[in-house]
BAGU-792089 format. One line per 10 residues: number of its first residue (from 1); their letters; for each residue x, z, y of C-alpha. Coordinates in pm, whole numbers. Layout:
N
NUM) A) X:Z:Y ~ ...
This chain:
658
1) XXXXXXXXXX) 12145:9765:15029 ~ 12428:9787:15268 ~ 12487:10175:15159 ~ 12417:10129:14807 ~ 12725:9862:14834 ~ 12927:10109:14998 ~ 12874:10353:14711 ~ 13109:10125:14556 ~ 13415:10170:14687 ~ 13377:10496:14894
11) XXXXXXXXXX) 13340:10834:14682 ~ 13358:11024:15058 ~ 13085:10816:15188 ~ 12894:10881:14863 ~ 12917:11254:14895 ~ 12820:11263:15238 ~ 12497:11080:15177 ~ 12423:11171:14878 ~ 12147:11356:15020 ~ 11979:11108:15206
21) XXXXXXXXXX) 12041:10832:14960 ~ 11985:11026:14596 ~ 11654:10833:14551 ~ 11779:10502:14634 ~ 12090:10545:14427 ~ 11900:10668:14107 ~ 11675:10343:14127 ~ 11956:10132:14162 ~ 12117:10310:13881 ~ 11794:10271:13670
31) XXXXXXXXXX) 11768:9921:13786 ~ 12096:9772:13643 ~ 12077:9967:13296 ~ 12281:10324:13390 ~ 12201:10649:13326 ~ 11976:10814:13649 ~ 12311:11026:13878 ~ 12582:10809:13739 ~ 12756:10608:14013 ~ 12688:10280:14063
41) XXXXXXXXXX) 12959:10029:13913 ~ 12919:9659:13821 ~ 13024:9774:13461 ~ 13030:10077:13327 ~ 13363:10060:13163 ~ 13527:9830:13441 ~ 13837:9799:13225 ~ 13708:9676:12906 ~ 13371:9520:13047 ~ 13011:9536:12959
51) XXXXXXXXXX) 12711:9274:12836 ~ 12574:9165:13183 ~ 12181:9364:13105 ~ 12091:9492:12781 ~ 11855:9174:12751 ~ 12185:8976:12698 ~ 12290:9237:12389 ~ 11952:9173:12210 ~ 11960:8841:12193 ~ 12338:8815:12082
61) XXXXXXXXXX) 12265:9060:11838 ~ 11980:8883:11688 ~ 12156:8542:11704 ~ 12382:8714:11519 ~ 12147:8874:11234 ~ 11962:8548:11235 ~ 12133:8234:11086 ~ 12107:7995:10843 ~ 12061:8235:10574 ~ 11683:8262:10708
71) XXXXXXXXXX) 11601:7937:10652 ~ 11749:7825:10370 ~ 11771:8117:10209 ~ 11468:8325:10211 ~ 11223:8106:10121 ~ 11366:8022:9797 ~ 11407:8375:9734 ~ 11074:8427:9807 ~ 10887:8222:9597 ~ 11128:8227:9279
81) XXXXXXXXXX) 11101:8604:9297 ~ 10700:8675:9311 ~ 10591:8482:9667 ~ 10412:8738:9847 ~ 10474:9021:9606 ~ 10829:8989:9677 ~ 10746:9108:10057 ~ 10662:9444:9877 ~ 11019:9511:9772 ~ 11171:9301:10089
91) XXXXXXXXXX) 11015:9558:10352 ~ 11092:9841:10125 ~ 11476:9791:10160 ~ 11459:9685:10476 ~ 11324:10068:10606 ~ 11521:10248:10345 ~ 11857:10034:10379 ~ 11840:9752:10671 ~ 11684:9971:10947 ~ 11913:10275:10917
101) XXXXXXXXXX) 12264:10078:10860 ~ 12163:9884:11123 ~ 12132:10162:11352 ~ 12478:10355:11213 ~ 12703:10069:11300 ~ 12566:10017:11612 ~ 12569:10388:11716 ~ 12921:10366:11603 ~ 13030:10110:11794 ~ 12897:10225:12110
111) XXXXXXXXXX) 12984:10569:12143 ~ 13301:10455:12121 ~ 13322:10190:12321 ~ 13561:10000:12045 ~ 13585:9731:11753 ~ 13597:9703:11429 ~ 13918:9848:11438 ~ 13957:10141:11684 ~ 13660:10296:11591 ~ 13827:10417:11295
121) XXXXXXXXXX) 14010:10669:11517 ~ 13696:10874:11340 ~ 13927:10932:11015 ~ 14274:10716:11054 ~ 14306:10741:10730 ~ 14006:10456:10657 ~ 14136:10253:10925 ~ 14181:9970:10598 ~ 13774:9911:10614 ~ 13853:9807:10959
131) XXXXXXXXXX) 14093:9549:10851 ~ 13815:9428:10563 ~ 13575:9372:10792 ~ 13829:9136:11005 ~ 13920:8961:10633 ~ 13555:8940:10616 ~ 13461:8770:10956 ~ 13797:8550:10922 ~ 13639:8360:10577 ~ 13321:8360:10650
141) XXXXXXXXXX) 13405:8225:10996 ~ 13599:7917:10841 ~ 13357:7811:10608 ~ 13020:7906:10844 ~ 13145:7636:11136 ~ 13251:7371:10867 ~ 12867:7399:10785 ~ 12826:7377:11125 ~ 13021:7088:11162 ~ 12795:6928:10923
151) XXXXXXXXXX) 12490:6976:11092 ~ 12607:6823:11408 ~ 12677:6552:11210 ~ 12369:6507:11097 ~ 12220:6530:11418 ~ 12438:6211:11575 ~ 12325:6046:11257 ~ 12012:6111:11336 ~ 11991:5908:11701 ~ 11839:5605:11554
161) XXXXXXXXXX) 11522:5427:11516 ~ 11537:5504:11123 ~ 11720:5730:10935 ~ 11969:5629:10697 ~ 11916:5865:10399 ~ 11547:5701:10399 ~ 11590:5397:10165 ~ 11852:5289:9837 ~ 11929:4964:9980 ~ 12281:5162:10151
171) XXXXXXXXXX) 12639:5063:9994 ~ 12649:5442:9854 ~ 12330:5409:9697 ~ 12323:5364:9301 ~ 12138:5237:9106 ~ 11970:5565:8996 ~ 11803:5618:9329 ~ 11470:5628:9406 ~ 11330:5640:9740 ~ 10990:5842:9877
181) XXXXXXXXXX) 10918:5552:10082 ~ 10978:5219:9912 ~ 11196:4998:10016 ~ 11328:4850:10324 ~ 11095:4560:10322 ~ 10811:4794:10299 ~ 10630:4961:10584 ~ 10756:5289:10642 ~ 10428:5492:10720 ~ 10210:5731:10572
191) XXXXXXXXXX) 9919:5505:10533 ~ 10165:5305:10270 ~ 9974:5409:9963 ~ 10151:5107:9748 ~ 10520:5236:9836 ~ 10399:5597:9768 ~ 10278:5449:9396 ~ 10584:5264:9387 ~ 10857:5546:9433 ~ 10614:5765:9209
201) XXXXXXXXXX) 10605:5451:8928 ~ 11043:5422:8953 ~ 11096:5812:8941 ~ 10879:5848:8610 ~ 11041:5551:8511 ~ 11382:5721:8528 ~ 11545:6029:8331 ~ 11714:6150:8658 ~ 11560:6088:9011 ~ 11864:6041:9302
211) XXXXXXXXXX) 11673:6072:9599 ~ 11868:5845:9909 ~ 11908:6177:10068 ~ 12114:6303:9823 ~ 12315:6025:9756 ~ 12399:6015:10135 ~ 12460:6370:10112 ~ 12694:6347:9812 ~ 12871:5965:9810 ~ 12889:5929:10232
221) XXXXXXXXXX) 12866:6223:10413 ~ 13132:6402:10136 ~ 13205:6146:9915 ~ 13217:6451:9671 ~ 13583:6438:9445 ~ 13563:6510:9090 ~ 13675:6841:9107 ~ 13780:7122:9306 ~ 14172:7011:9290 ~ 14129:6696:9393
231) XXXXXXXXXX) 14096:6758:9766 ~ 14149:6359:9846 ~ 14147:6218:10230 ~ 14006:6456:10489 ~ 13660:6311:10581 ~ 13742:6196:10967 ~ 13416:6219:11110 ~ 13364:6529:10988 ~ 13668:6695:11092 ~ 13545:6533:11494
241) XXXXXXXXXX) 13269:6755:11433 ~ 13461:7078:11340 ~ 13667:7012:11655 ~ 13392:6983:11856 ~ 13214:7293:11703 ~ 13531:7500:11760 ~ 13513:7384:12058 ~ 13187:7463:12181 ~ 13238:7810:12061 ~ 13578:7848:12249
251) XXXXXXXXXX) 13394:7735:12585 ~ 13100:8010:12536 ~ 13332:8252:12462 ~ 13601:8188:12715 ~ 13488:8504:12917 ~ 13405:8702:12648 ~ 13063:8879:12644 ~ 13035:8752:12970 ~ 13003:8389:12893 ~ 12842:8421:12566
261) XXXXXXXXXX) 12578:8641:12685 ~ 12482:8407:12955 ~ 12452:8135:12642 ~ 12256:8325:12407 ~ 11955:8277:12680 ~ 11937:7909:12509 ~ 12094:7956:12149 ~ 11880:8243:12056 ~ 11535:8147:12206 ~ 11552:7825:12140
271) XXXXXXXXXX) 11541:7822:11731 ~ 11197:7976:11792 ~ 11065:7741:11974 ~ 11163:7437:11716 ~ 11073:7616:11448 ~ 10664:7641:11589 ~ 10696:7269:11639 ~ 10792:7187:11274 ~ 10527:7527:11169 ~ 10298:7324:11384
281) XXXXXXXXXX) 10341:6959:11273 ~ 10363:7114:10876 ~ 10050:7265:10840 ~ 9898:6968:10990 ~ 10014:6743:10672 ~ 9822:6692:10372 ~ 9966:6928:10118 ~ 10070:7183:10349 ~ 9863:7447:10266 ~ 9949:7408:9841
291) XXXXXXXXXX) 10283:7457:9977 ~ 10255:7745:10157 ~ 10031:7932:9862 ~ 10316:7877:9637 ~ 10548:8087:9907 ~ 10274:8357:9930 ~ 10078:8379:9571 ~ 10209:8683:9458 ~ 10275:8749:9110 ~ 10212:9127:9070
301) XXXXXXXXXX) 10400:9155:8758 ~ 10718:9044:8919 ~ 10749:9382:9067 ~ 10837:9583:8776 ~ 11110:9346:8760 ~ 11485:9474:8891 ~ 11609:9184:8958 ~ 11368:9111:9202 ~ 11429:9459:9362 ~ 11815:9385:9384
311) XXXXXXXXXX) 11728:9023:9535 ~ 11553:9167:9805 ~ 11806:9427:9892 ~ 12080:9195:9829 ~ 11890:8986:10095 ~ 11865:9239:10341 ~ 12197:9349:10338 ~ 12361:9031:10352 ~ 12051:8902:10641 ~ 12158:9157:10878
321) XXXXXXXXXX) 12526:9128:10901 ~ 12596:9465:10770 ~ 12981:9544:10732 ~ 13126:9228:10938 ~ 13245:9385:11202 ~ 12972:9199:11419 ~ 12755:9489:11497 ~ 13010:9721:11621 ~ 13177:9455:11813 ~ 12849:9351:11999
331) XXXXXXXXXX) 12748:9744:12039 ~ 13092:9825:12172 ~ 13013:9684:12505 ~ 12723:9878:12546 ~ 12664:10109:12830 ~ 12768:10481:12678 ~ 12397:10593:12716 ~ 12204:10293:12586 ~ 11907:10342:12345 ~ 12066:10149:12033
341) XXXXXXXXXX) 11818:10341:11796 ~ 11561:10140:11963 ~ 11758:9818:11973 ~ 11836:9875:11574 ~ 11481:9885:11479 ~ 11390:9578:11753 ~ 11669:9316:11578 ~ 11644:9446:11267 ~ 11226:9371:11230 ~ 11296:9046:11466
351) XXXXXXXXXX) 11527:8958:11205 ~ 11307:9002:10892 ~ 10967:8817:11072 ~ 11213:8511:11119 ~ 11274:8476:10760 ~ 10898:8514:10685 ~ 10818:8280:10940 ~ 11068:7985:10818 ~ 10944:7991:10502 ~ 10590:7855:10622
361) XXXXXXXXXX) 10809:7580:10836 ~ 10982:7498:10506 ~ 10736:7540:10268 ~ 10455:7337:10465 ~ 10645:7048:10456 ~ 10774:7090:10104 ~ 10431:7123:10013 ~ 10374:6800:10213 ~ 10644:6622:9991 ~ 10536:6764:9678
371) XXXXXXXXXX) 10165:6638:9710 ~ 10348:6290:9835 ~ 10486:6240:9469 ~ 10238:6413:9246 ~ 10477:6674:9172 ~ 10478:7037:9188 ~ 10630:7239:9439 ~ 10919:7406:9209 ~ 11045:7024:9153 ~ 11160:6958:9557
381) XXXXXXXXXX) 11262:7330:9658 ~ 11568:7425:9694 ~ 11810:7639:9875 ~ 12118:7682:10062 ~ 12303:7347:10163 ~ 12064:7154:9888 ~ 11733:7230:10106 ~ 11922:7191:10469 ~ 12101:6844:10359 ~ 11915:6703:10110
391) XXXXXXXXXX) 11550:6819:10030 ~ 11409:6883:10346 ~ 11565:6552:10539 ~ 11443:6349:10284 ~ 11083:6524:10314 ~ 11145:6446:10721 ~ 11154:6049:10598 ~ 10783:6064:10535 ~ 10657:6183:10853 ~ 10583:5909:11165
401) XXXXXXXXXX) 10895:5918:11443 ~ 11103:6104:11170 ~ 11413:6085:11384 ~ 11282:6300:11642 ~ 11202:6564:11383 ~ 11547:6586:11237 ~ 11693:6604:11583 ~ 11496:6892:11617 ~ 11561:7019:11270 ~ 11958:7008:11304
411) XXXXXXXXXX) 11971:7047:11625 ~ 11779:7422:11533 ~ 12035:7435:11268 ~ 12301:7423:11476 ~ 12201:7677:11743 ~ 12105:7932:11435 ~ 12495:7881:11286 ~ 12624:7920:11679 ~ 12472:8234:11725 ~ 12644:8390:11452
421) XXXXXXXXXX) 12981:8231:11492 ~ 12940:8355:11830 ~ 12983:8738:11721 ~ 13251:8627:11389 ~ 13529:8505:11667 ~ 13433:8794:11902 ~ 13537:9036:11658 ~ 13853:8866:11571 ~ 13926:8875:11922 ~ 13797:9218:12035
431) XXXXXXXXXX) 14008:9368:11747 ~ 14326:9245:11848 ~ 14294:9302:12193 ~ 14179:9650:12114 ~ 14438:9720:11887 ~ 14741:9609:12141 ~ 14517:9758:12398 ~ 14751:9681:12731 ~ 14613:9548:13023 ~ 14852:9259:12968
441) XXXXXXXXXX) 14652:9146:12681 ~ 14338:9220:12800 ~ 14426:8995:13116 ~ 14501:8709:12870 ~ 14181:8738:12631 ~ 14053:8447:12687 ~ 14429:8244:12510 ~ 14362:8514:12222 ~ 14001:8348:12219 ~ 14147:8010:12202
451) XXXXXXXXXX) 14427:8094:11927 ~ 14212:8236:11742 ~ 13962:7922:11766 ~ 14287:7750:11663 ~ 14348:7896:11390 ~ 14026:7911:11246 ~ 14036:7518:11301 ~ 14319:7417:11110 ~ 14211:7672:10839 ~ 13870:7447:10800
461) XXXXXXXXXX) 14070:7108:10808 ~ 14050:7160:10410 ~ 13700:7176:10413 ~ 13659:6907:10550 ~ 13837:6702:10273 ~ 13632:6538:9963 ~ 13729:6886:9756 ~ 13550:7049:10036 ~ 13229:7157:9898 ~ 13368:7329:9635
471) XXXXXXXXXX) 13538:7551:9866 ~ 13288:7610:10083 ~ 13055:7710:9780 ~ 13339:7950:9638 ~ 13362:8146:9962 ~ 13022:8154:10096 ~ 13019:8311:9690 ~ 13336:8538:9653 ~ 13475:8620:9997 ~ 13123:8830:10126
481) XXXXXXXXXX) 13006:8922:9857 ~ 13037:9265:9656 ~ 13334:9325:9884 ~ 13080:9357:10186 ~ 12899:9642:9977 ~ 13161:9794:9887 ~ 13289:9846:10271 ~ 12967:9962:10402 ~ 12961:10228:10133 ~ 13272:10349:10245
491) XXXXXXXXXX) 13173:10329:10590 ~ 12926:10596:10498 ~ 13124:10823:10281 ~ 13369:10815:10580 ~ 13141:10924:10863 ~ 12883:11125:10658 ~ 13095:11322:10434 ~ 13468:11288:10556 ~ 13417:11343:10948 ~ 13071:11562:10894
501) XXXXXXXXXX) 12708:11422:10943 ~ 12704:11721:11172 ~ 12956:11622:11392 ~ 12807:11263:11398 ~ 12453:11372:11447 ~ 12588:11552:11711 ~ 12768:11259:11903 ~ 12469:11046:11901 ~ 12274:11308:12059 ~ 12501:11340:12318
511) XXXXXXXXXX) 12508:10899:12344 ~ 12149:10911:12330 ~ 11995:11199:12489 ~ 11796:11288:12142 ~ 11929:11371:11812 ~ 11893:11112:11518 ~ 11533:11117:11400 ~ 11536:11328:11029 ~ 11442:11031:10842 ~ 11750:10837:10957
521) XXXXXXXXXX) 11970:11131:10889 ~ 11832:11162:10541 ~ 11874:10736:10464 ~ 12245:10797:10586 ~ 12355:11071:10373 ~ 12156:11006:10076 ~ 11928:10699:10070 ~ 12141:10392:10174 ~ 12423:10487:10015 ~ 12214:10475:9692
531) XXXXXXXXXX) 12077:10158:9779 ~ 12425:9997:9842 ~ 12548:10162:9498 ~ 12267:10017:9360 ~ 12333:9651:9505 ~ 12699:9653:9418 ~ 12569:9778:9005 ~ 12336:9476:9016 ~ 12585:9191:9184 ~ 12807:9319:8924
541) XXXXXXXXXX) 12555:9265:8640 ~ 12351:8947:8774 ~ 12690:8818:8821 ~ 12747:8372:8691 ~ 13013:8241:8744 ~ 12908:7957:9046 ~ 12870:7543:8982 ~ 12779:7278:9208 ~ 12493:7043:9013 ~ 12653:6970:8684
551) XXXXXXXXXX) 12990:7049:8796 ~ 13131:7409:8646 ~ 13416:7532:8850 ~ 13734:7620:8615 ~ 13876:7909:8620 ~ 14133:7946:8810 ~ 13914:7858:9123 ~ 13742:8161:9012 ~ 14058:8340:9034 ~ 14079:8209:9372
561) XXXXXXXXXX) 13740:8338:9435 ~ 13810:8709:9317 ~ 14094:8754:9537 ~ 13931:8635:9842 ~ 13681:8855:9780 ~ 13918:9128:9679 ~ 14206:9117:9954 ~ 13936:9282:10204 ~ 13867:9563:9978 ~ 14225:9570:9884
571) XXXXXXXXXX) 14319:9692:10266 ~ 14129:9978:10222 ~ 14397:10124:9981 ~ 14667:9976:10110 ~ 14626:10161:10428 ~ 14538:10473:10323 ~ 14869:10539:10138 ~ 15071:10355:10483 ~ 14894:10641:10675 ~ 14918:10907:10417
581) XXXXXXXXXX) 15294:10885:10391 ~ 15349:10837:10766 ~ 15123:11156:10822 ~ 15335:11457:10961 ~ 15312:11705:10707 ~ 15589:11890:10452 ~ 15348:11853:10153 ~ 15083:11548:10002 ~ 14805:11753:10114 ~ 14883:11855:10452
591) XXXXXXXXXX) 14974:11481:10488 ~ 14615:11396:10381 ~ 14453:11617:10596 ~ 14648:11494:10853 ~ 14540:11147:10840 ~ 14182:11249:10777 ~ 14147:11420:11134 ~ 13982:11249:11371 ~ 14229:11130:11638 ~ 14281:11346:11944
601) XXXXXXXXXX) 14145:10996:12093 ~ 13846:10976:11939 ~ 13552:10988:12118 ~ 13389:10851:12427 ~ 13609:10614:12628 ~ 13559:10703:12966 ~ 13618:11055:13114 ~ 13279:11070:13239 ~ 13150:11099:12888 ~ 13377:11327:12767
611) XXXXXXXXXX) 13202:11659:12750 ~ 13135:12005:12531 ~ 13379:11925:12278 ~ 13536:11589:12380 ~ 13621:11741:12729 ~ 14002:11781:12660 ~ 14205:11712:12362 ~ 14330:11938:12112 ~ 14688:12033:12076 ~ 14846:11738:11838
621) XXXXXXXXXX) 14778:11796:11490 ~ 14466:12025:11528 ~ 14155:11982:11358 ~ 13931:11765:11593 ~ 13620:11863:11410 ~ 13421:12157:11588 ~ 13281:12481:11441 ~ 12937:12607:11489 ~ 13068:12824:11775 ~ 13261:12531:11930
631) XXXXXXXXXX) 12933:12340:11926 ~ 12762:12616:12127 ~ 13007:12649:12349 ~ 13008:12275:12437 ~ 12644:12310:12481 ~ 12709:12576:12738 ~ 13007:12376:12924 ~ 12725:12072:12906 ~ 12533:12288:13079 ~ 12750:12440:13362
641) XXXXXXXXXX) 12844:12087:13413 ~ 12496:11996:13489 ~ 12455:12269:13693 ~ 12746:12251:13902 ~ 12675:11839:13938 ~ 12348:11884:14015 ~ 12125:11573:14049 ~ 12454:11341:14072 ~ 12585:11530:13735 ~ 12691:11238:13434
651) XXXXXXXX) 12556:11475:13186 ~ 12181:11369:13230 ~ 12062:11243:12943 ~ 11796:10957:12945 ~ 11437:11034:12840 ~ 11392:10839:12465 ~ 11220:10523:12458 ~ 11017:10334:12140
């Protein structure tokens, strides 16, 4: 141990024994992540820092891919759109689309070593899609932590002996509400067959059923305005809760992957475990299993359907995170030589079997409420903020101790919304600080970290006003939507077509130690591209324009919408012509080609890595891009390398793993 520490800080020493100490050395190496004959360091890339194991990477990134999406989400999705035969299509796009996007942007982020923004040293010229993805991460990080912010709130409401969405009897209440449990003077259990009769009696009674959770949701909680311009007083105890969300996230991020990593021990394992409680208490319930048939029948027919095929690969897309930013962030502090391809295919199914598994959490108790009021499934399901704030707490009501089971509920909703905030402020954070790229900043990340958490709260202060569900609904529907597709097609076109599949094939061999397998190179150039084309065609064509209940947004909140979703897209442009005409160049197309060479930069980030063709830089203004005979010849300077290194040489690559 005492030599292996020496290693450190001593090159001499480490040539003198590396003879008697290669073994040790390559098992320490081995141990802590590195490639067998690299020197020992605490991080690879000492300068810029690395996740603490590759353990700590996994679970950010699928904290990340899974959020609240899976839960409230998916389910719906699923049964509206066939039950189990819209797995069929699901798992299709998730090989042909989710699997090998997946993989591209984290390959692309790691053999770089770089965010969202200085990987597009690949092609300056599309250094605009860098830009969109930060637009991206900024809205969607806003609006995510105001919902958030809600569910913390609903967990402090929830530390009580009985909830207060369960009965009518509430000053918010009106008088079209009608309770699953009676009334206050009624016992509040299961067994309560006359208060069961009783809320079944007042809802057929009624043309329109209020359930108490929905008026809390609506008239306390919000206190809903009558329209989207009427943003009214800024609902105090939620805005505590946005504070202390943004807070939470500053404090696990205050070191970076280094913190965070250390936090996604709890805030991605956890979820799993409350999730096979409520799977466990749900299927227990009378009515359970109804439920669940009504998320798995399938409905054969459905298939032939294209809407259901753009659902699911709308789903998949949107599941995984593809285009944020998130993924290359994350795989930009990677060790150069780590197996991503396996780490793609790990999150990416991890990702999918979450969303299957919610829906039998969510569906078992729907099922549950559903055989409760003699109605049929279709009648309490919901999605998005309806089924996390208002159907499923008010199915919670009926169950014995149902305190402790919305604890547990928000309390899961709130670690699921964490993990992906998590990776949205990172990379904000890493982007900047990559972009400026002195040490001075990188000394001071941690006050980037907090501006930027300050920032993003005062920009959800108006969400947190009366108006604030209507915002909320028209970005979580216009600012990631069909601009998201539209940047990870470009992504492609850029590295596939502009900077060469060969070339790229070609790096990730030399990142990986094996080239991409054929059917990922064939989904990259061909498939998903198609796929994304496909899912832009059908947003465009399934398009509505949104409404809350009864409430139809007017149009210029539409407006709105359109230009949040198109001032990501519209930096794409916008740079290209800024780099075009600052391009050297006497004519438009020199200064094109100019700004579509790869930097003299690009590449791995540390010297180590820099081999065959990355082993010095061009002359300025050359053509980065090898020939076939270039190629060759970096194979053969790979080689001599290895030769001349020996067993110590940086150019081993590691044997491929599942």
């Amino acid at each position: 141990v005492t030599l292996t520490l020496t290693l450190y800080n001593d090159v001499l020493w480490f040539n003198k024994v590396q003879g008697i100490m290669s073994q040790s050395v390559c098992v320490c190496v081995i141990q802590n992540g590195a490639v067998p004959g690299e020197q020992v360091k605490k991080d690879e890339n000492s300068r810029r820092g690395n996740w603490g194991n590759q353990i700590e990477f996994v679970l950010t990134s699928v904290g990340y891919a899974v959020g609240l999406g899976n839960v409230w989400r998916f389910p719906y999705l699923c049964y509206r759109n066939g039950g189990g035969a819209f797995m069929f299509p699901y798992f299709i796009m998730l090989v042909f689309c989710g699997i090998p996007l997946f993989f591209l942007e984290l390959s692309f982020g790691q053999f770089t070593s770089l965010g969202c923004l200085g990987v597009w040293k690949v092609s300056p010229m599309f250094k605009g899609v860098g830009y969109g993805m930060m637009v991206v991460s900024t809205y969607i990080g806003i609006y995510y932590n105001v919902v958030i912010c809600i569910a913390i709130y609903y967990f402090f409401m929830s530390m009580t002996n009985l909830l207060p969405w369960t009965y009518c009897n509430n000053p918010w209440n009106t008088p079209d509400c009608s309770g699953v449990v009676g009334t206050a003077h009624t016992n509040a259990t299961l067994a309560n067959v006359s208060a069961a009769l009783s809320a079944v009696t007042n809802m057929a009674n009624r043309t329109k059923r209020t359930s108490p959770s929905e008026e809390y949701w609506r008239n306390y909680v919000l206190n809903v305005s009558d329209g989207i311009g009427n943003f009214g007083e800024v609902r105090l105890p939620i805005l505590g809760c946005l504070a202390i969300s943004w807070v939470v996230v500053f404090l696990c991020l205050i070191r970076g992957v280094k913190s965070s990593g250390k936090v996604v021990y709890f805030t991605a394992t956890f979820p799993y475990v409350v999730l096979t409680i409520l799977f466990v208490r749900g299927i227990t319930l009378e009515g359970a299993i109804s439920g669940i048939k009504y998320y798995l029948t399938p409905q054969w027919q459905k298939i032939l359907d294209a809407k259901v095929w753009g659902d699911a690969a709308s789903q998949i897309f949107y599941s995984l995170g593809c285009a944020w930013g998130g993924l290359i962030t994350m795989a930009s502090y990677n060790k150069f030589h780590n197996n991503c391809f396996r780490d793609s295919i790990i999150i990416s199914v991890t990702n999918c079997a979450t969303s299957v598994y919610a829906g039998f959490v969510i569906f078992s108790i729907l099922g549950f409420m559903a055989h409760h009021l003699g109605v049929d499934v279709s009648q309490v399901a919901d999605h998005g903020p309806g089924l996390a704030f208002v159907a499923y707490p008010e199915a919670l009501t009926l169950l014995p101790i149902s305190p402790l089971w919305s604890l547990l509920f928000f309390f899961m909703l709130i670690l699921l919304g964490l993990g992906t905030q998590f990776c949205l402020l990172e990379t904000l954070v890493t982007a900047i600080v990559d972009e400026i790229g002195t040490d001075w900043i990188i000394r001071r990340k941690t006050f980037i970290t907090l501006g930027v958490a300050i920032v993003g709260f005062l920009l959800g202060v108006p969400l947190t006003t009366r108006a604030g569900i209507y915002w909320l609904l028209l970005m979580d529907n216009y600012a990631a939507s069909f601009s998201l597709v539209i940047i990870s097609c470009i992504m492609c076109i850029c590295i596939m077509y502009v900077y060469g599949h060969r070339n790229y094939f070609k790096d990730v061999e030399m990142m990986l130690g094996f080239p991409p397998p054929a059917f990922f190179r064939i989904c990259w150039r061909f498939i998903s591209p198609l796929i994304i084309s496909f899912i832009l065609i059908f947003t465009v064509i399934q398009y509505k324009p949104i409404t809350y209940n009864d409430y139809v947004f007017p149009d210029w909140s539409l407006v709105i919408g359109f230009c949040m979703a198109l001032s990501s897209v519209v930096c794409i442009p916008i740079y290209s012509i800024f780099k075009i005409l600052t391009s050297k160049g006497s004519t438009f197309s020199e200064r094109l080609k100019n700004a579509l060479r790869p930097d003299p930069d690009w590449g791995p980030a540390l010297p180590e890595h820099r081999l065959g063709r990355y082993a010095s830089p061009g002359p300025e203004g050359m053509d980065m891009r090898p020939t076939t005979g270039e190629l060759e010849e970096g194979r053969e300077a790979e080689k001599e390398h290895k030769d001349e290194m020996g067993s110590n040489g940086s150019t081993l690559k590691p044997t491929p793993t599942a």
